[in-house]
C-alpha positions, 0 to 999 in steps of 0.5 A, spaced: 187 193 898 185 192 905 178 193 904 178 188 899 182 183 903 176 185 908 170 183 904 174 177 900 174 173 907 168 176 910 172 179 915 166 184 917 162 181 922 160 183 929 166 181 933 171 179 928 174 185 924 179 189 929 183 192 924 187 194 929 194 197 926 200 194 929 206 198 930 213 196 926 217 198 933 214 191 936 218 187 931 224 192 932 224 189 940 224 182 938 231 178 939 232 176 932 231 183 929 238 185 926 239 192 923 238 189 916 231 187 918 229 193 921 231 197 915 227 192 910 221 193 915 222 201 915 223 201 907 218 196 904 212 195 909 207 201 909 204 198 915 201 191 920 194 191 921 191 186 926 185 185 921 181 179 925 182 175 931 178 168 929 176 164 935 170 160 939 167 167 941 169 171 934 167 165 928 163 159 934 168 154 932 172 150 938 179 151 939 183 144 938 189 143 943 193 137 944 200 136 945 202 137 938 199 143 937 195 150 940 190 152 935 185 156 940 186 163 936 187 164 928 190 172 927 188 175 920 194 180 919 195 185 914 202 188 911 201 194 906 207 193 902 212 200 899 216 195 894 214 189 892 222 185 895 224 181 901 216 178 901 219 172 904 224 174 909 218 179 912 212 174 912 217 169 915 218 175 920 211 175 922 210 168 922 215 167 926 214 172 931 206 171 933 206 165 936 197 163 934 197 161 927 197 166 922 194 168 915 198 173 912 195 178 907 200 182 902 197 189 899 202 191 894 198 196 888 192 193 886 193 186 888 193 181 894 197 175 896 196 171 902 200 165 906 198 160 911 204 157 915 203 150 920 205 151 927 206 145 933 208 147 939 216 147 941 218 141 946 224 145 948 221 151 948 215 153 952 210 157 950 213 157 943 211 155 936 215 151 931 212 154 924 212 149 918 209 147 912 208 154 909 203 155 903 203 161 899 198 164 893 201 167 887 199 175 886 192 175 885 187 181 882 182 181 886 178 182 879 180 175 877 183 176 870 181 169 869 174 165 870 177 161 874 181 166 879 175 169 880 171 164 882 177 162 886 177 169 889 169 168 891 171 161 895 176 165 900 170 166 905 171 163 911 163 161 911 166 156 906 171 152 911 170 147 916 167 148 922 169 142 926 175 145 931 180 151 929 185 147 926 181 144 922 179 150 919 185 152 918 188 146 914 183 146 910 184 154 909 191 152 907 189 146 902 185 151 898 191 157 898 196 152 896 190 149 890 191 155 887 196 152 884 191 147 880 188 154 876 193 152 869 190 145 870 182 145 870 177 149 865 173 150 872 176 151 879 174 146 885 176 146 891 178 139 892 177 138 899 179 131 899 186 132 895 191 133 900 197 138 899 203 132 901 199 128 894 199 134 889 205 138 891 210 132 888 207 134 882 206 141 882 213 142 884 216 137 878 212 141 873 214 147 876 223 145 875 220 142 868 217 149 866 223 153 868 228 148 864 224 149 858 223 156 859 232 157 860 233 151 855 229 155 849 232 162 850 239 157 851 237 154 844 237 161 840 243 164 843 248 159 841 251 159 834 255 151 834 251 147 830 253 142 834 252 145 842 246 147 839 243 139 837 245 138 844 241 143 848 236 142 843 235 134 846 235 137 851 229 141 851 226 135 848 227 130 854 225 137 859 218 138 855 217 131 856 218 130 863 213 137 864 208 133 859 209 126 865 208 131 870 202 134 867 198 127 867 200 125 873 196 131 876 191 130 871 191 124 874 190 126 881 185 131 880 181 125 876 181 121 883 179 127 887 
C-alpha cells in the first residue's frame, strides 16, 4: 500500500521521495510515551516511514512564517498498520510528536486513510507546535468502488494544490481530505475550493448525528413488542429522518453556492 500512497500523491519525484523508515524506539523516548502506548505501537503499527519531505527545495513552494504559525516543511509520513484499532491515539501520536506539519497516511490491507492536522506555534512553549483542527478521510480502496472515489483518489496529486506558500498549500490539502465527506451528496465530485471547512462541517456532522439516530431508532423500533413504546420510538424516528432530510438540504444548499 505504500507504493500506492506514493503514486497516489505523486511522491516520486527527484528530491521529494525519501522513504526513509523510522524506528518506533524514538516514539518510545518521547515523555509522553506510557507503557500502554508503547504496547499498542509494538502490537498494531508495522511500521513508520518518512516517505517525503515537502519544501521550498523539494516541490518550489515558499515557506510561510508568522507569528501564529511555522509552515516551511510539510513531512509525508506513512504508518503500516497490524490491526486496524486504537487509529486515533496513534495518528494523534505522530502528530503530536513532530512538531512540522504532517500528512498522515494509514496502509491496513488493501486500503489507504489519510489525515491533516493544523498546527500554531506554542506561545508558552518555544519551539513547540499546538496541533488542532484535524481532518480525516474514511478507509479508501485505491481502486475507488465508486466513480466518485475514483476520481476523487485521482485528485490526490500534490500538482493539483496551491502553490502560493506552504501553508496554503497545506490548507487547501486539508479542505479536499475533509470533502470526501461530499461523496453521498453529489453525482459527481468536485473539489470545491471555495467551500470552507468551518461552512460545511456544521452540516455534515448534523446529518452524521441524524443518520446514526435513524439507524439505533429503527433497529430500536423492531425489537420492542409494546404497542405503545413502540409508537413512541416510532415518532421518534419520524422526527430524526426528518431533521436528516433538513440537514441534507442544507448541504445541497451550500454545495449550490459553492
Amino acid at each position: 500500500m505504500k507504493e500506492m500512497a506514493i503514486g497516489l500523491l505523486g511522491l516520486r519525484r527527484d528530491k521529494i521521495l525519501q522513504d526513509t523508515k523510522v524506528p518506533k524506539t524514538l516514539f518510545y523516548e518521547l515523555d509522553d510515551f506510557n507503557a500502554p502506548k508503547k504496547k499498542i505501537f509494538t502490537n498494531e503499527v508495522a511500521e513508520i516511514l518518512l516517505l517525503a519531505i515537502l519544501n521550498e527545495d523539494t516541490i518550489n513552494i515558499a515557506p510561510f512564517k508568522s507569528e501564529e504559525v511555522n509552515y516551511s516543511e510539510i513531512y509525508v509520513v506513512y504508518v503500516e498498520l497490524k490491526k486496524e484499532k486504537n487509529i486515533a491515539l496513534i495518528v494523534e501520536a505522530i502528530q503530536k510528536n513532530i512538531h512540522n506539519p504532517v500528512i498522515v497516511i494509514l496502509g491496513f490491507e488493501n486500503k489507504l486513510r489519510f489525515f491533516t492536522a493544523t498546527k500554531r506555534l506554542n506561545k508558552a512553549e518555544k519551539g513547540k507546535q499546538v496541533t488542532e483542527d484535524t481532518q480525516t478521510t474514511g478507509w479508501l480502496s485505491p481502486q475507488g468502488d465508486l466513480p466518485q472515489e475514483k476520481k476523487y483518489l485521482e485528485g490526490l496529486n500534490i500538482t493539483n494544490f496551491s502553490f502560493h506558500n506552504l501553508f496554503a498549500f497545506y490548507q487547501e490539502f486539508s479542505n479536499y481530505i475533509y470533502q470526501l465527506a461530499l461523496i453521498p451528496f453529489v453525482s459527481d465530485f468536485l473539489f470545491l475550493k471555495k467551500l470552507a471547512i468551518q461552512d460545511i462541517k456544521p452540516a455534515i456532522e448534523a446529518f452524521r448525528v441524524k443518520e446514526a439516530e435513524v439507524r439505533r431508532l429503527t433497529e430500536e423500533e423492531v425489537k420492542i413488542i409494546n404497542f405503545g413504546d413502540r409508537i413512541a420510538i416510532h415518532r421518534k424516528l419520524l422526527d430524526a429522518q426528518k431533521e436528516k432530510e433538513e440537514a441534507g438540504v442544507t448541504i445541497g444548499k451550500l454545495l449550490e453556492q459553492a
